[in-house]
N, CA, C and O atoms as CSV, one atom per row, in Angstrom:
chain,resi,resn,atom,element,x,y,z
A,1,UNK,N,N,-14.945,-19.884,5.745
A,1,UNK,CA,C,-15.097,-18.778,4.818
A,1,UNK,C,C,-14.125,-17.671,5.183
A,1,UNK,O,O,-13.845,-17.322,6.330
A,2,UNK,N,N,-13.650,-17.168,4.061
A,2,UNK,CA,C,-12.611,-15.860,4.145
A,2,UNK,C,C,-13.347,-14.382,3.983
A,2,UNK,O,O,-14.351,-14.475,3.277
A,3,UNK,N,N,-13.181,-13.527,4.292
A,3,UNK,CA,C,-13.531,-12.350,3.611
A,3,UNK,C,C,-12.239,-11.206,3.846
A,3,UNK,O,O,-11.442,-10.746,4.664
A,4,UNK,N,N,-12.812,-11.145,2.175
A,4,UNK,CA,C,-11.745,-10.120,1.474
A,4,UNK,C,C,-12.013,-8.956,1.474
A,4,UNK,O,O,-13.059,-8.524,0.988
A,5,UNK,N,N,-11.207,-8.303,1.965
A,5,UNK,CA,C,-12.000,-6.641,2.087
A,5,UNK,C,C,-10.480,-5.456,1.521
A,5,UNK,O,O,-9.267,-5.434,1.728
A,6,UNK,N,N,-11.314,-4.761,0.873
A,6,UNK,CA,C,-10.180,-3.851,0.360
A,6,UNK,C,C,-11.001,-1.775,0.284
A,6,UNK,O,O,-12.048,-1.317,-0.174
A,7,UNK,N,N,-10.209,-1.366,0.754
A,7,UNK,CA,C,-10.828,0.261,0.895
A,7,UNK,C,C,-10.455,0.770,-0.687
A,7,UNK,O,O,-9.228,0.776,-0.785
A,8,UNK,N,N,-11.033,1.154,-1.825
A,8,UNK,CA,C,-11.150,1.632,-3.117
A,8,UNK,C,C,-10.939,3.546,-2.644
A,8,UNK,O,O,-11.470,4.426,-1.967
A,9,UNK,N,N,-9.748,3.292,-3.598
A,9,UNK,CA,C,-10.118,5.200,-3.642
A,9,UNK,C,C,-9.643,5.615,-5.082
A,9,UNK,O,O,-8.489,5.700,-5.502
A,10,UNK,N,N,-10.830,5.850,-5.729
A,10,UNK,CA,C,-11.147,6.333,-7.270
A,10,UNK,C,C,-10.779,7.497,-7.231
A,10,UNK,O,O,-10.891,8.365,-6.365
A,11,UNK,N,N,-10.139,7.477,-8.638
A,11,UNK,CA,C,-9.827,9.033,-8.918
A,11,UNK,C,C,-11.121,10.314,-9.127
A,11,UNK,O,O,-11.944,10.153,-10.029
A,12,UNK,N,N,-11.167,11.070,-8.574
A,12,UNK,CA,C,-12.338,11.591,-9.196
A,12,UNK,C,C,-12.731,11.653,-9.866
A,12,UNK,O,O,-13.962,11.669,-9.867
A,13,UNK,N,N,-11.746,11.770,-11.388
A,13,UNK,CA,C,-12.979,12.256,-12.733
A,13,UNK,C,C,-13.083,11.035,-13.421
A,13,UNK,O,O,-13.358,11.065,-14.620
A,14,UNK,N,N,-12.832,9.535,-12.612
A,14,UNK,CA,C,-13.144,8.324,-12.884
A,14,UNK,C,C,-14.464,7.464,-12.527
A,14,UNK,O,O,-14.804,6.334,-12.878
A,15,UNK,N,N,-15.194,8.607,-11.541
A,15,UNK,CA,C,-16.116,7.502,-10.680
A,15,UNK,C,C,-16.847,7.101,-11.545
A,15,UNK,O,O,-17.037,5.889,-11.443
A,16,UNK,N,N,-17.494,7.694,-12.592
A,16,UNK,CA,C,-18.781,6.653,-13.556
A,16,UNK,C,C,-17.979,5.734,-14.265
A,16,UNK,O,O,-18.617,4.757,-14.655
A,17,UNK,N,N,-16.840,5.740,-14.539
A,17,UNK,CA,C,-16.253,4.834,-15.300
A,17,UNK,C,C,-16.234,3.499,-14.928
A,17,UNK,O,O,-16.489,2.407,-15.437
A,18,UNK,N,N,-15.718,4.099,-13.515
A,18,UNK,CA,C,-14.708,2.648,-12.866
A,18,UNK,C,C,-16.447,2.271,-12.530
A,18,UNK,O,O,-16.613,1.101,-12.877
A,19,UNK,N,N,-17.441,2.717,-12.115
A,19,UNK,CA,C,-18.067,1.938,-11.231
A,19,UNK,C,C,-19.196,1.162,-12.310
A,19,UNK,O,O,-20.084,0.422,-11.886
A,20,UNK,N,N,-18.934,1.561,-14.202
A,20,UNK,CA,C,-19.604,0.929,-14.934
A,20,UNK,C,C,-18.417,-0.470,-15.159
A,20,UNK,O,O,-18.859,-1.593,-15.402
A,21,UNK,N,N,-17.008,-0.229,-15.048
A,21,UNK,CA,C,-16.200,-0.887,-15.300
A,21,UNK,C,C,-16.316,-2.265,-14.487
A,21,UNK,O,O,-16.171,-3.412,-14.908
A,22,UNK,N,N,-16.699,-1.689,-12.858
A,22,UNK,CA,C,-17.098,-2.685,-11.929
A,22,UNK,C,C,-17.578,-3.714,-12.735
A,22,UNK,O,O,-16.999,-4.681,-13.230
A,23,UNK,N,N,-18.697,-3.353,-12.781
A,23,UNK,CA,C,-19.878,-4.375,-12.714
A,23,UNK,C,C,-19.834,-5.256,-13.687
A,23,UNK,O,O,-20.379,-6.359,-13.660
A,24,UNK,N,N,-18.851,-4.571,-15.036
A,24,UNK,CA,C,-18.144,-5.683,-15.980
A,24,UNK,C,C,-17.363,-6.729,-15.510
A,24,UNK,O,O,-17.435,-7.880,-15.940
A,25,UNK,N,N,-16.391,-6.227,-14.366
A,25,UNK,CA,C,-15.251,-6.788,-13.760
A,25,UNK,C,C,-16.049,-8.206,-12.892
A,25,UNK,O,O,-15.345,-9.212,-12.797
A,26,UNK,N,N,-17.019,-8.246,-12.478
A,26,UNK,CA,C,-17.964,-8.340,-11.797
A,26,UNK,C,C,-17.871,-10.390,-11.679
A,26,UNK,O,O,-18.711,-11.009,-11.026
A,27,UNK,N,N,-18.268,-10.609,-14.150
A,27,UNK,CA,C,-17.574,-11.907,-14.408
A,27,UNK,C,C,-16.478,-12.765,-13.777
A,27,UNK,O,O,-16.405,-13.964,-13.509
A,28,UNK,N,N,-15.579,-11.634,-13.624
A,28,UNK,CA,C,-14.416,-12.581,-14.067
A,28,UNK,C,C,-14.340,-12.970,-12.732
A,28,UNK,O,O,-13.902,-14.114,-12.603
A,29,UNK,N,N,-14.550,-12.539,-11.956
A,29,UNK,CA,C,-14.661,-12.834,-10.260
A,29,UNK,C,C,-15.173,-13.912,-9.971
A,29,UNK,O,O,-14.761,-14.863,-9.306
A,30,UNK,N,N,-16.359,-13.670,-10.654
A,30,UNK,CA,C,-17.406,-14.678,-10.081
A,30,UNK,C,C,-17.210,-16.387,-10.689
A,30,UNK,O,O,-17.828,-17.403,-10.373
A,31,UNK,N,N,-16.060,-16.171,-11.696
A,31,UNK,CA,C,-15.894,-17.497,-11.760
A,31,UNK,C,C,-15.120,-18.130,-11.335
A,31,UNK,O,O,-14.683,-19.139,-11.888
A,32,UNK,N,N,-14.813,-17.759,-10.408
A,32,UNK,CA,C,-13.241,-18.666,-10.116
A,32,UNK,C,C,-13.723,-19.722,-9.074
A,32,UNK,O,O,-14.822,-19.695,-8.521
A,33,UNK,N,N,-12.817,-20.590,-8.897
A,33,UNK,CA,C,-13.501,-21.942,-7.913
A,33,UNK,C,C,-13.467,-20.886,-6.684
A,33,UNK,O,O,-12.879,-19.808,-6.595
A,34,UNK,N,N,-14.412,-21.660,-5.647
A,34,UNK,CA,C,-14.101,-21.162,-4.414
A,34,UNK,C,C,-14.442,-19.445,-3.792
A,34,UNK,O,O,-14.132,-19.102,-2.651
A,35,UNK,N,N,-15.038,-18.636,-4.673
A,35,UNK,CA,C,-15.969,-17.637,-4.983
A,35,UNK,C,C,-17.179,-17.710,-4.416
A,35,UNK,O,O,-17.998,-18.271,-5.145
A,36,UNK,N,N,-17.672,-17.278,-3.183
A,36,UNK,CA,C,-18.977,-17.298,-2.487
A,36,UNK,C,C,-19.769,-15.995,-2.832
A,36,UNK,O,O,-20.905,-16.288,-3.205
A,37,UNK,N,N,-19.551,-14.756,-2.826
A,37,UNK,CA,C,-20.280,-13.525,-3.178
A,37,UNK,C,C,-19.336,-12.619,-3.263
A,37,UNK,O,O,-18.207,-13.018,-2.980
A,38,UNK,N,N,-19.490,-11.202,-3.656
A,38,UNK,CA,C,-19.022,-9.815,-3.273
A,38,UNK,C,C,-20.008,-8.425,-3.679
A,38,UNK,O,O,-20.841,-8.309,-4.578
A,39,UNK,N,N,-19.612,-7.571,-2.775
A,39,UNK,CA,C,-20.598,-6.278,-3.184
A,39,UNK,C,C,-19.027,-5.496,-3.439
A,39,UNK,O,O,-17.842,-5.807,-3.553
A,40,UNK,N,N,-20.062,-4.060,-3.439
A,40,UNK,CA,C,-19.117,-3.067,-3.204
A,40,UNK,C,C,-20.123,-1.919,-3.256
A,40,UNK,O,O,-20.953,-1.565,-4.094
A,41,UNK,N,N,-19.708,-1.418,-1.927
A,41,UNK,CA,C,-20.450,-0.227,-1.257
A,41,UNK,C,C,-19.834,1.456,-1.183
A,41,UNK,O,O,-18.998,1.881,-0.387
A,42,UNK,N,N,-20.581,2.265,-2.341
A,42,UNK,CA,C,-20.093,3.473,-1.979
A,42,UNK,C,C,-19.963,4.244,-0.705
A,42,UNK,O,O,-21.018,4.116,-0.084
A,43,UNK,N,N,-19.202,4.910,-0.127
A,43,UNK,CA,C,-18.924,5.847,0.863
A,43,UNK,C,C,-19.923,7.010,0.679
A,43,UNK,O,O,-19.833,7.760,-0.293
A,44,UNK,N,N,-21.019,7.174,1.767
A,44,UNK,CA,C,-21.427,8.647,1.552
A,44,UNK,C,C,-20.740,9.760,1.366
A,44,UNK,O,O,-20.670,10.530,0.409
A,45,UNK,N,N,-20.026,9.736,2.860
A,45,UNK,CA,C,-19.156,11.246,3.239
A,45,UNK,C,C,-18.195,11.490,2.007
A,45,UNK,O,O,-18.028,12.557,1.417
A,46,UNK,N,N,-17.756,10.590,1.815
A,46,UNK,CA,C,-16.235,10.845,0.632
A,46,UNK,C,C,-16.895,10.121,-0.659
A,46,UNK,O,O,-17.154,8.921,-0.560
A,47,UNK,N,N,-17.178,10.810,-1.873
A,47,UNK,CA,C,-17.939,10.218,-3.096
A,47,UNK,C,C,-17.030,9.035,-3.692
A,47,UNK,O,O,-17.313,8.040,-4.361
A,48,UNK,N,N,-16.164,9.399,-3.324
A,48,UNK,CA,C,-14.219,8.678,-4.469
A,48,UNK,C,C,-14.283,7.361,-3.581
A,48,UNK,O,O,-13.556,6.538,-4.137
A,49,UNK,N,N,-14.680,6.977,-2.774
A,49,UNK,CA,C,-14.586,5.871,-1.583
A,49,UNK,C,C,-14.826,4.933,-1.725
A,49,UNK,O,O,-15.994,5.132,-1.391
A,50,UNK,N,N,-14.810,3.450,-2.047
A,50,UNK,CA,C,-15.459,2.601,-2.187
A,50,UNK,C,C,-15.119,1.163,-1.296
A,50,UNK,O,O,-13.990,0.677,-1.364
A,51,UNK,N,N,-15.965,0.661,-0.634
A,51,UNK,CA,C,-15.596,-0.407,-0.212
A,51,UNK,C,C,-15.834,-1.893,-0.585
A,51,UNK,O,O,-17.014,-2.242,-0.595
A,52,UNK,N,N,-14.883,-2.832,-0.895
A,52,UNK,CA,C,-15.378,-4.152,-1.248
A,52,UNK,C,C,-15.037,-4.908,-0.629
A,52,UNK,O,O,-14.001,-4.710,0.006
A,53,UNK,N,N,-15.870,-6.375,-0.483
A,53,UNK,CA,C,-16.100,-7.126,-0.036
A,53,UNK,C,C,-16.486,-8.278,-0.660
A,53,UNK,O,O,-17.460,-8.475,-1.386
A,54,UNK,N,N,-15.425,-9.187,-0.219
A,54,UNK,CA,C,-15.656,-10.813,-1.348
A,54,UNK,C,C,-15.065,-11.735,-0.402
A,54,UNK,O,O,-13.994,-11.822,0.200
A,55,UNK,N,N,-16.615,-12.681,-0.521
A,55,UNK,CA,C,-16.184,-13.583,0.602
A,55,UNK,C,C,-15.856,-14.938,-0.888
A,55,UNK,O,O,-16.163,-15.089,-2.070
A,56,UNK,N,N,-14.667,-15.992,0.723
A,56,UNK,CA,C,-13.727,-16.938,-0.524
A,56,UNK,C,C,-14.068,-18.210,0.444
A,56,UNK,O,O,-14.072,-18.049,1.664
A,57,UNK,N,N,-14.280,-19.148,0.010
A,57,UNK,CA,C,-14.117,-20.552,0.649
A,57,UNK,C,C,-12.519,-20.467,1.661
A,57,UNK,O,O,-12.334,-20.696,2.856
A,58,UNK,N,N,-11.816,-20.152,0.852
A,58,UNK,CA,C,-10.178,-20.209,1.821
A,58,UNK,C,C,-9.742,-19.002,0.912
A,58,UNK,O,O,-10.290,-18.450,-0.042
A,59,UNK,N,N,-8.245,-18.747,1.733
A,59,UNK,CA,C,-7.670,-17.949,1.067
A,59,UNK,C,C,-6.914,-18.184,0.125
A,59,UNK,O,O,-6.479,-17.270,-0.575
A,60,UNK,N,N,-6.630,-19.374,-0.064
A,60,UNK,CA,C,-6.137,-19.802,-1.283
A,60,UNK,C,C,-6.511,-19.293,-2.719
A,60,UNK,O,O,-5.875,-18.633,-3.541
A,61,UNK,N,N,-7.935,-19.906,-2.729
A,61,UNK,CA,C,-8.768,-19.284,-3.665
A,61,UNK,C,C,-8.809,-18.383,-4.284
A,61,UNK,O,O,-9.102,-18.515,-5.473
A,62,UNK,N,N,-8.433,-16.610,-3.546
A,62,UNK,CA,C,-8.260,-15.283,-3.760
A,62,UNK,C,C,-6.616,-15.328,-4.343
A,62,UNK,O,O,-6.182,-15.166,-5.484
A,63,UNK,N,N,-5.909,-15.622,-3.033
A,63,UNK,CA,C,-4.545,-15.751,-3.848
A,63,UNK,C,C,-3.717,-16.264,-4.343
A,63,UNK,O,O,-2.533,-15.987,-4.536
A,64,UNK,N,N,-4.330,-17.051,-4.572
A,64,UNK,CA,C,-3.637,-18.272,-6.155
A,64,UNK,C,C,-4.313,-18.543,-6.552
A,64,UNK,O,O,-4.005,-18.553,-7.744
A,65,UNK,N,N,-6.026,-19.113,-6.355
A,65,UNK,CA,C,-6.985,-19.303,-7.688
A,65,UNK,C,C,-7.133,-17.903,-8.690
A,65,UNK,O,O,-6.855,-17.731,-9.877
A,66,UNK,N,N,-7.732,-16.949,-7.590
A,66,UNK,CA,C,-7.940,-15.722,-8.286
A,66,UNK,C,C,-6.467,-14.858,-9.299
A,66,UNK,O,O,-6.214,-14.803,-10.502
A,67,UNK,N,N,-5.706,-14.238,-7.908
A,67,UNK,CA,C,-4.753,-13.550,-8.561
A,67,UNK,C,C,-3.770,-14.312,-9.628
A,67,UNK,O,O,-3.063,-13.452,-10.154
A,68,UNK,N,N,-3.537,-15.329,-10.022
A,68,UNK,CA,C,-3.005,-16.501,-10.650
A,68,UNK,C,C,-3.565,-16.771,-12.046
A,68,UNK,O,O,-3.142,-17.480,-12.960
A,69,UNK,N,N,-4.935,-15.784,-11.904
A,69,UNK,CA,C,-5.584,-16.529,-13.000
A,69,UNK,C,C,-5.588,-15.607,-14.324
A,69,UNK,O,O,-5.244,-14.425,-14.346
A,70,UNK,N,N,-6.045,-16.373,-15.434
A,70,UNK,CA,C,-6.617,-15.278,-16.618
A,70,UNK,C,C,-7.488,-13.896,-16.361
A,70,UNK,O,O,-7.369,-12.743,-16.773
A,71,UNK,N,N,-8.609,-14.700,-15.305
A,71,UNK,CA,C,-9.584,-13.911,-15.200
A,71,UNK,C,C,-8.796,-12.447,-14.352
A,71,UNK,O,O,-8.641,-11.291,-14.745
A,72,UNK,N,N,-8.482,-13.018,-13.269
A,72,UNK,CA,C,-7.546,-11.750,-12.886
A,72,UNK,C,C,-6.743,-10.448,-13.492
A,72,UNK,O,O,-6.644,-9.292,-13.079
A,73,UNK,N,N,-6.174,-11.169,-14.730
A,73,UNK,CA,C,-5.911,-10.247,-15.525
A,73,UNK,C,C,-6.986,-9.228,-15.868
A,73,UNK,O,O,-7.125,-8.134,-15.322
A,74,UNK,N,N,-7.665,-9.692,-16.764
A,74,UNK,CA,C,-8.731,-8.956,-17.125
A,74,UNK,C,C,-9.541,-7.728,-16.118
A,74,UNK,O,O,-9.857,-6.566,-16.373
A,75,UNK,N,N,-9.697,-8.526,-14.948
A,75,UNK,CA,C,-9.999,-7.707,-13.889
A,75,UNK,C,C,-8.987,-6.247,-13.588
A,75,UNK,O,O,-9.412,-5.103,-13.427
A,76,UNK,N,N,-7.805,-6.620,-13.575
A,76,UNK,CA,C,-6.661,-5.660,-13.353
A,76,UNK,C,C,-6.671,-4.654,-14.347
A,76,UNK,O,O,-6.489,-3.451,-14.159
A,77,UNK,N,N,-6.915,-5.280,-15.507
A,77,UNK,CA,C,-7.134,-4.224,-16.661
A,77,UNK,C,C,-7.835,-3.342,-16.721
A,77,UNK,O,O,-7.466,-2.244,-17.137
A,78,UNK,N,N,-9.190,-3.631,-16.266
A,78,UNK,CA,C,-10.739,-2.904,-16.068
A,78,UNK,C,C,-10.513,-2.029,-15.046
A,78,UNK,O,O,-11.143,-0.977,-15.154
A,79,UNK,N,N,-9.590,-2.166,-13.784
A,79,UNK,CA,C,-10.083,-1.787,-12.242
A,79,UNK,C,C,-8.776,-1.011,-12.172
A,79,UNK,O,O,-8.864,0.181,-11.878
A,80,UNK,N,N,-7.381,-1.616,-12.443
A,80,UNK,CA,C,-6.554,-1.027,-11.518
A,80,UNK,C,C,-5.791,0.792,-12.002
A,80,UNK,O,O,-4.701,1.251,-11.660
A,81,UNK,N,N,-6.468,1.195,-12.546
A,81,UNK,CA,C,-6.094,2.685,-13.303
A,81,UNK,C,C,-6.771,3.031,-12.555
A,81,UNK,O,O,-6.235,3.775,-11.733
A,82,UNK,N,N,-8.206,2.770,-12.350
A,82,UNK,CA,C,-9.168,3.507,-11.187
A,82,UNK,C,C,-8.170,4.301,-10.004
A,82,UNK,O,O,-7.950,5.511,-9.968
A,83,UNK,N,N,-7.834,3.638,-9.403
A,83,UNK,CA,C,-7.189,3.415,-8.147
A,83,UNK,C,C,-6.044,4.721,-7.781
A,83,UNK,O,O,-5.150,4.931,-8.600
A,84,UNK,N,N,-6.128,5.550,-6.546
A,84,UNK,CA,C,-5.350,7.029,-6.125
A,84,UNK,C,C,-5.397,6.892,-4.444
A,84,UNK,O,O,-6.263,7.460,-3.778
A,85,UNK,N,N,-4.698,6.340,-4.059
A,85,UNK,CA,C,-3.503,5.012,-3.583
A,85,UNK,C,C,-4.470,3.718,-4.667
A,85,UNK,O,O,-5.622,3.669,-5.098
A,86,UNK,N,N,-3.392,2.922,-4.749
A,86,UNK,CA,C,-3.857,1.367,-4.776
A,86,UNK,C,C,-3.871,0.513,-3.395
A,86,UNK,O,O,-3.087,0.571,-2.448
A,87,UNK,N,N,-4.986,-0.274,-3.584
A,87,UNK,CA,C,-5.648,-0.030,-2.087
A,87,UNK,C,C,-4.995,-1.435,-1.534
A,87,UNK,O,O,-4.483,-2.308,-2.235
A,88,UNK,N,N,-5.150,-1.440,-0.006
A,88,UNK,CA,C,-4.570,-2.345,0.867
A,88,UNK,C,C,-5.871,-3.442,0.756
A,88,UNK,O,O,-7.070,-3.168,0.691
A,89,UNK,N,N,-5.242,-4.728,0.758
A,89,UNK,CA,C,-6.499,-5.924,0.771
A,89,UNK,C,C,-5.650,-6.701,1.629
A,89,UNK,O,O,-4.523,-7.164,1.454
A,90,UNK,N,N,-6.921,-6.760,3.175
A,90,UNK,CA,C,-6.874,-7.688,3.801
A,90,UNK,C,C,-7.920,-8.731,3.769
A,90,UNK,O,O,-8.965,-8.847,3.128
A,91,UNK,N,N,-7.217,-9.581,4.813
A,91,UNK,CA,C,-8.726,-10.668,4.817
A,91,UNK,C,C,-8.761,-11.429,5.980
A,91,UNK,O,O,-7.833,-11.892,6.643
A,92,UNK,N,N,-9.873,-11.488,6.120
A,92,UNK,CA,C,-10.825,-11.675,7.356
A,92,UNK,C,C,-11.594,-12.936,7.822
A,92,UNK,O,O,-12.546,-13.239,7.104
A,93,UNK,N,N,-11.318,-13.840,9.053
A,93,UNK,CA,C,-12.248,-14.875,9.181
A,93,UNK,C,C,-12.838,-14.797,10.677
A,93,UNK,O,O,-12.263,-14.806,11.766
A,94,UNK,N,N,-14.196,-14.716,10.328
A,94,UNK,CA,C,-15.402,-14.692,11.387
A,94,UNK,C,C,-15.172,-15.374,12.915
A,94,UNK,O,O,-15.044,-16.597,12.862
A,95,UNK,N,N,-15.113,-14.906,13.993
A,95,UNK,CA,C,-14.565,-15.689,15.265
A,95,UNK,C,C,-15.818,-15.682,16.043
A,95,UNK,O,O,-15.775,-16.447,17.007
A,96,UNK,N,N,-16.884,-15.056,15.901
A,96,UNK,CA,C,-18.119,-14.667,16.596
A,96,UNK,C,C,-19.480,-15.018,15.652
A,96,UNK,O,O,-20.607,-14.760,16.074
């Protein structure tokens, strides 16, 4: 298993948008082969903050099933205006 993790920083006078936009975006994710879960967790201290998390069978999956795909598009459409940087996505596999 992979996990995908990326730090979200919403524009301010976007946060109800993007975070109704989320949960639309939410689909297109969830279908792609190789798709195990994801959340996404607001930041107390900083309101604009958001963190996500999507775990992938491999990394393949994320970057060529996912980013490769239709659904991706759609996603990009919904999510990536949000964004004040556009955020760094790494990814992560469990050693412990």
């Amino acid at each position: 298993m992979i996990l995908e993790a990326a730090m979200l920083y919403v524009k301010k006078p976007n946060l109800e948008s993007f975070e109704s936009d989320f949960k639309e975006a939410g689909q297109y994710i969830s279908q792609i082969p190789g798709y195990i879960n994801h959340t996404l967790q607001k930041c107390i201290e900083q309101d604009n903050k958001y963190l996500l998390l999507v775990q992938w069978e491999t990394l393949e999956d994320h970057t060529i099933g996912f980013r490769q795909s239709e659904a991706y598009t759609k996603w990009r459409e919904l999510l990536h205006h949000h964004y004040d940087p556009f955020p760094v996505v790494e990814h992560f596999v469990q050693i412990v």
